[in-house]
C-alpha positions as CSV (number, residue, x, y, z in Angstrom):
1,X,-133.4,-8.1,26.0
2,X,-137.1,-8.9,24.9
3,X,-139.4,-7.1,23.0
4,X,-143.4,-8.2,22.4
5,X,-144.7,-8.6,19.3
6,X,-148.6,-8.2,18.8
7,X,-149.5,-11.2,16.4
8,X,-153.8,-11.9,15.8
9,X,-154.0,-14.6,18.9
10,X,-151.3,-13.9,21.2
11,X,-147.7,-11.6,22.0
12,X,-145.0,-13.9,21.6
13,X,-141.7,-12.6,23.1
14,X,-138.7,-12.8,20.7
15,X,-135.0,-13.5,22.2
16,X,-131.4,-12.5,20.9
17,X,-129.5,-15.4,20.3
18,X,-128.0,-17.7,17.9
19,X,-128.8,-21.3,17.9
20,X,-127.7,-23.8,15.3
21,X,-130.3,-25.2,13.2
22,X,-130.3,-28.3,10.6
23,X,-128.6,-27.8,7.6
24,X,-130.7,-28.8,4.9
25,X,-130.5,-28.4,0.5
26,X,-133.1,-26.9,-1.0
27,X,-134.5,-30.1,-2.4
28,X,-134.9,-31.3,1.0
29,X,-137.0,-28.5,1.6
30,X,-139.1,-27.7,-1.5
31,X,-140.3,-28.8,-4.1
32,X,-141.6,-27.9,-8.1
33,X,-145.2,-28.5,-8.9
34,X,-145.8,-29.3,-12.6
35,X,-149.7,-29.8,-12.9
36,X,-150.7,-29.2,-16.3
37,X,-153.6,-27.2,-17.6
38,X,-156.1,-28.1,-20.3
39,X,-158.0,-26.0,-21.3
40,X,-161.5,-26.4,-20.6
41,X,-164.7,-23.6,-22.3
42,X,-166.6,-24.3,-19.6
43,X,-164.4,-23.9,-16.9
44,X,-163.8,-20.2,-15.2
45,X,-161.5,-20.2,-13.1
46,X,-158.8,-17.5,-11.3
47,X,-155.7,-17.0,-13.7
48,X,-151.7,-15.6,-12.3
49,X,-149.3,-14.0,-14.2
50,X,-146.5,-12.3,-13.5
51,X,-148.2,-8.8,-13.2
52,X,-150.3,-9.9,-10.6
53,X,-148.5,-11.1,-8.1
54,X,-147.4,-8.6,-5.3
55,X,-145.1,-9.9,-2.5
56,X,-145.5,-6.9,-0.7
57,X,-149.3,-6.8,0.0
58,X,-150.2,-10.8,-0.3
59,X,-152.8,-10.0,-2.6
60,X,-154.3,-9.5,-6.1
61,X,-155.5,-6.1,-7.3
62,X,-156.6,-7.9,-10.0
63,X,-156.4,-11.4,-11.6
64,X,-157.5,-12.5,-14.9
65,X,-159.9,-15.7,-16.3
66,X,-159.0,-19.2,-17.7
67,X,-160.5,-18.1,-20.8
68,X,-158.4,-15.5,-21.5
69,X,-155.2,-17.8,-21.8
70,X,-154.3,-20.3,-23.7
71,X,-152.7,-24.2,-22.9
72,X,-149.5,-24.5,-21.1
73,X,-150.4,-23.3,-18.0
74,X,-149.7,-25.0,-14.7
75,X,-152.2,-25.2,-11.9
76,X,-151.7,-23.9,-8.5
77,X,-153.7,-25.2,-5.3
78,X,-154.7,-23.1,-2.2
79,X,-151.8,-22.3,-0.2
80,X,-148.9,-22.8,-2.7
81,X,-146.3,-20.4,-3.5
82,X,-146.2,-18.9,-6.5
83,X,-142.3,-17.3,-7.3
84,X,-141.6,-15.2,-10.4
85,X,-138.8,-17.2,-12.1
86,X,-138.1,-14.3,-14.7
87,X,-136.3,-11.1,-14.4
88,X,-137.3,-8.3,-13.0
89,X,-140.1,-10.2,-11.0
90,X,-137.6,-12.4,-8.8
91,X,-139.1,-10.2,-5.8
92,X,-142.5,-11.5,-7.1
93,X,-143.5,-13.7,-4.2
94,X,-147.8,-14.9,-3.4
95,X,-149.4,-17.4,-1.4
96,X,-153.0,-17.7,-3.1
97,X,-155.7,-18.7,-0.8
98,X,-157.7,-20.2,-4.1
99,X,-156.9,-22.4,-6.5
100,X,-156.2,-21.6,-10.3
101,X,-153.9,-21.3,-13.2
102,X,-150.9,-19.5,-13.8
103,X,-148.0,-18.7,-16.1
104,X,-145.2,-20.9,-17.0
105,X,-142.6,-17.9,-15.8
106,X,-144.2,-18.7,-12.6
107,X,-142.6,-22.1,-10.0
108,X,-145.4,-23.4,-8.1
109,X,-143.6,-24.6,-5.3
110,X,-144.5,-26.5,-2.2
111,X,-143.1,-27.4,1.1
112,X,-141.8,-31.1,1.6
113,X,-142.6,-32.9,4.8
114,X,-141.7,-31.4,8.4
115,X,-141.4,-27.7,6.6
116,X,-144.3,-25.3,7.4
117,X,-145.3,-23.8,3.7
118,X,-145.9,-20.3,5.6
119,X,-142.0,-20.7,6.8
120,X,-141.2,-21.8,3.1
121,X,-142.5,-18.6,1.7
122,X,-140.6,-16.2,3.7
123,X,-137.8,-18.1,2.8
124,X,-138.0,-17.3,-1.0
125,X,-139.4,-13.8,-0.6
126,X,-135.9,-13.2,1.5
127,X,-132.9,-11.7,0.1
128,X,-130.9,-14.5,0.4
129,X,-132.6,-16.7,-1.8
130,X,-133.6,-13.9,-4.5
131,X,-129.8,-13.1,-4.7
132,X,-129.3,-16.5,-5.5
133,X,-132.0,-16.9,-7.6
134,X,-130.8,-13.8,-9.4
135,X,-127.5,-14.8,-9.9
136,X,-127.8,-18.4,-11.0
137,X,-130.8,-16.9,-14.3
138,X,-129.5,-18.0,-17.2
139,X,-130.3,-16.0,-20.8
140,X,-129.4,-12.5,-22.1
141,X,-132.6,-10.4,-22.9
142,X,-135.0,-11.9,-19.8
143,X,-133.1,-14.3,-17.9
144,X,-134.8,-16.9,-15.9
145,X,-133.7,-18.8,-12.3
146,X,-132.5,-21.8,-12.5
147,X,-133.8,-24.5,-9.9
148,X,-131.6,-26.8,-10.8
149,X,-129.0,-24.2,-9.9
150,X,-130.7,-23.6,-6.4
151,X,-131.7,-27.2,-5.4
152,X,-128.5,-27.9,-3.7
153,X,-128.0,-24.7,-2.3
154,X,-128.3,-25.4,1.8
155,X,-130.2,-23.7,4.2
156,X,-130.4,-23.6,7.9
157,X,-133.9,-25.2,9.0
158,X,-135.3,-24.9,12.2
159,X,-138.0,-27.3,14.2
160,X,-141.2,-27.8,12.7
161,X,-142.9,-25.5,15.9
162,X,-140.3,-23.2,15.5
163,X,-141.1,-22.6,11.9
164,X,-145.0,-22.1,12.2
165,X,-144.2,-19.3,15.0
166,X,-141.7,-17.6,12.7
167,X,-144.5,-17.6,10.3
168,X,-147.2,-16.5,12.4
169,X,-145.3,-13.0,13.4
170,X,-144.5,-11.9,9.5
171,X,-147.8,-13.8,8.5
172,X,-149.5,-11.6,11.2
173,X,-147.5,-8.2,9.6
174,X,-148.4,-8.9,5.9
175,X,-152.4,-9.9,7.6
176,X,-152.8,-6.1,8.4
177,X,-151.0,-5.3,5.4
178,X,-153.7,-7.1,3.4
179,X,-156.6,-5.6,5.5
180,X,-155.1,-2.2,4.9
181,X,-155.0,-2.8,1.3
182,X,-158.5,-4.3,1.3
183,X,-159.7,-0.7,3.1
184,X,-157.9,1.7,0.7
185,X,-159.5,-0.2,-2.0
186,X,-163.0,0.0,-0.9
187,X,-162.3,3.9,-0.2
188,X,-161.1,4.0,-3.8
189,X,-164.3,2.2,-4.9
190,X,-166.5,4.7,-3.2
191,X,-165.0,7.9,-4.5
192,X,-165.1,6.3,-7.8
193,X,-168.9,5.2,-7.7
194,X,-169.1,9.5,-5.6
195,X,-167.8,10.4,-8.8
196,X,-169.7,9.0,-10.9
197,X,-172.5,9.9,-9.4
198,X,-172.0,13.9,-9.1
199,X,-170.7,14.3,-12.1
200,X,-171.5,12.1,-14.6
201,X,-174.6,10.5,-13.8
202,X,-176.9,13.7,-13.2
203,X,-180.1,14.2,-14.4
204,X,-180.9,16.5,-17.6
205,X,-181.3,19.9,-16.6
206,X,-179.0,20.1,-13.5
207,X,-176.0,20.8,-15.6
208,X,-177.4,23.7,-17.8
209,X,-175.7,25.8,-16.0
210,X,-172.0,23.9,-16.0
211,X,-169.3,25.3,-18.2
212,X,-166.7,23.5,-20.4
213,X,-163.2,23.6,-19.0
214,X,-159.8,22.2,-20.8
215,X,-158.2,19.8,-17.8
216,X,-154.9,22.6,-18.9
217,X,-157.0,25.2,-16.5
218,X,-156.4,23.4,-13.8
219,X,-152.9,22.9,-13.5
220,X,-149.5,22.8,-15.8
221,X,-148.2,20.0,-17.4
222,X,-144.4,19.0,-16.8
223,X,-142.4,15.8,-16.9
224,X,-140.0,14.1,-14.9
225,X,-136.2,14.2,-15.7
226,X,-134.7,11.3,-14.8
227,X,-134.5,7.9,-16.2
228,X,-135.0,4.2,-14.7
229,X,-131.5,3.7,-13.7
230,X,-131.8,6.7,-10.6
231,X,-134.1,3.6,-9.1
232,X,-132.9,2.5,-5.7
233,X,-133.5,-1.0,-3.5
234,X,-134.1,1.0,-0.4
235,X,-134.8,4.1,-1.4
236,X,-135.9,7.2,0.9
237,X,-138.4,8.9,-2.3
238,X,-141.0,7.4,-4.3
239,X,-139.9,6.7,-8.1
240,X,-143.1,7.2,-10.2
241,X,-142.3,5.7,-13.7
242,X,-144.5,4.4,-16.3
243,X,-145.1,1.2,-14.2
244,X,-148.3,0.2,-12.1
245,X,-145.7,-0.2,-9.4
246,X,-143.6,2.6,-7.5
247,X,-140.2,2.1,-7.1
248,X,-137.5,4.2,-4.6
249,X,-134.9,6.3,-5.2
250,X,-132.5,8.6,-2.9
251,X,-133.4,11.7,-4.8
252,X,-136.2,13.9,-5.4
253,X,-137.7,16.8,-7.9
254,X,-140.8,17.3,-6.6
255,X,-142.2,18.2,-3.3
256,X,-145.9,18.6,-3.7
257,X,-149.4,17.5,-3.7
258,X,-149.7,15.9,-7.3
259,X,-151.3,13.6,-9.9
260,X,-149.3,11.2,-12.0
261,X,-149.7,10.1,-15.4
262,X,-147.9,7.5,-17.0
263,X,-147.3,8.7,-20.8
264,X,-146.2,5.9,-21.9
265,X,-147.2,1.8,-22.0
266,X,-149.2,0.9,-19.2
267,X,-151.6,3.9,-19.2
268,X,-152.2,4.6,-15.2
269,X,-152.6,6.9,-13.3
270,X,-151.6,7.7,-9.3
271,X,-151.6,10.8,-7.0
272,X,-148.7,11.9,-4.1
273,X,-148.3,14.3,-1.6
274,X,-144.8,15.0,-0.1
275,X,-141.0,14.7,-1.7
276,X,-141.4,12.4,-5.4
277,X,-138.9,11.4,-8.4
278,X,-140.6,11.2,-11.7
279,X,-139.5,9.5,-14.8
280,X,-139.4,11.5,-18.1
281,X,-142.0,9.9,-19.7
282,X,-144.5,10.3,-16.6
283,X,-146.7,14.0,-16.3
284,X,-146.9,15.3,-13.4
285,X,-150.1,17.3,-12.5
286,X,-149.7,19.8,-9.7
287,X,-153.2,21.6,-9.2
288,X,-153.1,25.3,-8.9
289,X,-155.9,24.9,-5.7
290,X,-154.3,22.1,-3.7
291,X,-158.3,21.6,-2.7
292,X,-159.0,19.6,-6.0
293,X,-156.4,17.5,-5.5
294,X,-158.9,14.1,-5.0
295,X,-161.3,16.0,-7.2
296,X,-158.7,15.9,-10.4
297,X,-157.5,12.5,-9.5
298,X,-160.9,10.6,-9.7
299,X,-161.5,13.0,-12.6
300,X,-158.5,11.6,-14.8
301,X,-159.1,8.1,-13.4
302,X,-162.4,8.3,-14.7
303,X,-161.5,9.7,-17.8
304,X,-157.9,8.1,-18.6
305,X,-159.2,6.3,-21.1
306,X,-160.3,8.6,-23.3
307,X,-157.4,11.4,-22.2
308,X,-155.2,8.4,-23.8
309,X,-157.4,7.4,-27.0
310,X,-155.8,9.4,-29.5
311,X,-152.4,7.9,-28.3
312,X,-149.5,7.3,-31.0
313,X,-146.9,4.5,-31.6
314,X,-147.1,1.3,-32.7
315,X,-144.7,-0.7,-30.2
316,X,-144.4,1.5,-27.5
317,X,-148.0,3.8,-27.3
318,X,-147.6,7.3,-25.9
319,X,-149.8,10.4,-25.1
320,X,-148.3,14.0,-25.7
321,X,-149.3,17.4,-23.0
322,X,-151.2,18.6,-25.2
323,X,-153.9,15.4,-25.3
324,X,-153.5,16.1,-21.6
325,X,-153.8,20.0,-21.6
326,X,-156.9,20.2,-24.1
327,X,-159.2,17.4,-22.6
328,X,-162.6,18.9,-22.1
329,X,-165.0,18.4,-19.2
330,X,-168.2,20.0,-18.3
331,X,-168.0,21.2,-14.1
332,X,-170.2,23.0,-12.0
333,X,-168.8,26.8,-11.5
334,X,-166.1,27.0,-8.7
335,X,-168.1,28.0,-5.9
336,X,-170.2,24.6,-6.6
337,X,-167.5,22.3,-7.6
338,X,-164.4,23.3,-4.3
339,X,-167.6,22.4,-2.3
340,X,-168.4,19.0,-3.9
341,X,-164.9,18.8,-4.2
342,X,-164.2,18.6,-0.7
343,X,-165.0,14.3,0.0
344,X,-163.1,13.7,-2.5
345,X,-159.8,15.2,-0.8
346,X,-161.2,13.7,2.9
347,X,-161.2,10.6,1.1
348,X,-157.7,10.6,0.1
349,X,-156.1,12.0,3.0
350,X,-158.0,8.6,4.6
351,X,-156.4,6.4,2.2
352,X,-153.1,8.1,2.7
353,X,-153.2,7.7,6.1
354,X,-153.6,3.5,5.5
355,X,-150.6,3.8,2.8
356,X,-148.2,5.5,5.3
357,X,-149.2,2.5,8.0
358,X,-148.5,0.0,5.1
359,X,-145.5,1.4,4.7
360,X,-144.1,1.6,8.4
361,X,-145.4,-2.5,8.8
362,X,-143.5,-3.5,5.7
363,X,-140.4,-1.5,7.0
364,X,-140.9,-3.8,10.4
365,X,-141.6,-7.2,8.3
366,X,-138.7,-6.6,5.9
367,X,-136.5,-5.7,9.0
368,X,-137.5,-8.7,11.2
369,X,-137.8,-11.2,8.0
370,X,-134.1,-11.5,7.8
371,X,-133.5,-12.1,11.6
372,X,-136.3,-14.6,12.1
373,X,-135.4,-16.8,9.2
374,X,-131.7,-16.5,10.2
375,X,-132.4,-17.1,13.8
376,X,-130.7,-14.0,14.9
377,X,-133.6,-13.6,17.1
378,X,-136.0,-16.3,18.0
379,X,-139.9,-16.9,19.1
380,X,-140.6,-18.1,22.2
């Protein structure tokens, strides 16, 4: 049986079958880069850590500056790979389309001859090779891969053709993917700047008129119950924790439109509409008028970092409800503000709609990735 495949130049038709392909050690295949940075104070140039690499979209929400790090660094070219060697970020997988500098936690890794480096990459984001990697780190409190563990691992390696096609149809996925991404971004931006703009930047005069609410009038502060080990590889419910990232789980507390504050660590803050597990250090934020759902959100984006000034702890930094509850703003009355607050709620239902795509393509990549690279089924 056949089935077409959309890619961005063509439909390629992809065949059942099993063919044997050249067995082939890791070292054959790949191969460590080592470049070392110096520093240099009049150099700028894009820096990588471990936080900012995101195997799931191929891109950077954000990336950080040479100047901001110090030596021992390695440098990464256009088109390398760039593979979390430290636990929890095995999954950590990006192909940069600049040049720059990352961590040390980070392989830069490059194809040898005859291997496509777009084939290469799907082959360390697969599970295969991340179980491997996993299970061959070496230390107690972070462990780290081992290459020299994986270097004479073997892999089945198909023609050089056969490997740029196998790239092009997850390359073409994780493409949209990107785009997607690029979209909800630039819908974020604009609310943001909207924002901004209605409520903050208004001239003197206009907001005579606008009363001073606690952030507690608009909707009750819980928590989540559960802890990090209710996390799931392929769960069917988001996992909000204190993370930038959302995980999975097979359970859920929640089943409503609401905003999510991490209250602990990494400040940040999210919103969700549909079936959620939260973690017990994370508020959730269900507004009593669904209709101010985007409203609230940009509201405690804009404002998270005062919400969280007065936070406490000296390792581990924390916000309690009640900095939550008692934040003061200064809003039009409510006939004014459900009005004004309507974009803002047409703005996220946009951006939802682009999430749930995302997620439906990476369900298709992930499912095809293993297949392809397996030859299970082939491209014609």
């Amino acid at each position: 049986m056949k089935t077409e495949i959309a890619t961005k130049s063509k439909k390629v038709n992809i065949e059942s079958y099993q063919e044997s392909w050249e067995k082939l050690t890791l070292e054959k295949i790949a191969e460590l880069a080592k470049d070392a940075y110096l520093p240099n104070n009049n150099e700028e140039i894009p820096y990588i850590g471990l936080e900012h690499i995101n195997q799931q979209t191929l891109s950077l929400n954000s990336i950080g500056k040479s100047s901001d790090v110090t030596s021992n660094k390695f440098r990464f070219e256009d088109g390398d790979i760039l593979f979390g060697k430290l636990r929890p970020y095995f999954r950590k997988v990006y192909r940069p389309n600049f040049s720059g500098i990352c961590s040390t936690d980070i392989w830069v890794v490059r194809a040898k001859p005859k291997i496509d480096q777009g084939w290469l990459f799907y082959l360390l984001a697969g599970e295969d090779f991340i179980k491997l990697a996993s299970g061959g780190s070496s230390g107690t409190r972070m462990p780290r891969a081992d290459w020299q563990h994986l270097k004479d691992t073997i892999w089945s390696v198909p023609e050089l053709l056969e490997q740029k096609k196998i790239a092009e149809v997850l390359l073409s996925l994780d493409d949209k993917i990107r785009i997607n991404k690029k979209i909800i971004d630039n819908f974020d931006d604009i609310a943001g700047n909207l924002f901004k703009q209605q409520f903050i930047d208004v001239e003197d005069g206009l907001t005579d008129k606008w009363q001073t609410r606690e952030l507690g009038d608009f909707f009750p502060i819980k928590t989540g119950k559960k802890d990090a080990n209710v996390a799931t590889q392929n769960g069917e419910y988001p996992f909000f924790s204190c993370s930038q990232d959302i995980l999975a789980t097979d359970e859920f507390s929640f089943d409503s439109s609401s905003i999510l504050l991490a209250g602990n660590g990494d400040f940040n803050v999210k919103w969700y509409e549909g079936k959620f597990e939260a973690y017990q250090r994370t508020y959730v934020l269900t507004p009593y008028k669904k209709e101010l759902l985007g409203f609230l959100y940009y509201l405690t984006k804009h404002f998270l970092n005062d919400i969280t000034a007065g936070h406490r702890g000296s390792v581990i930094r924390f916000i309690t409800k009640g900095m939550i509850e008692n934040f003061k703003i200064k809003i039009p009355n409510n006939t004014e503000l459900e009005q004004k607050a309507k974009i803002f709620n047409e703005i996220i239902q946009a951006i939802d709609s682009y999430k749930n795509e995302n997620h439906k393509l990476s369900k298709i990549r992930d499912s095809l990735l293993p297949k392809l690279m397996s030859g299970k089924i082939r491209v014609n």
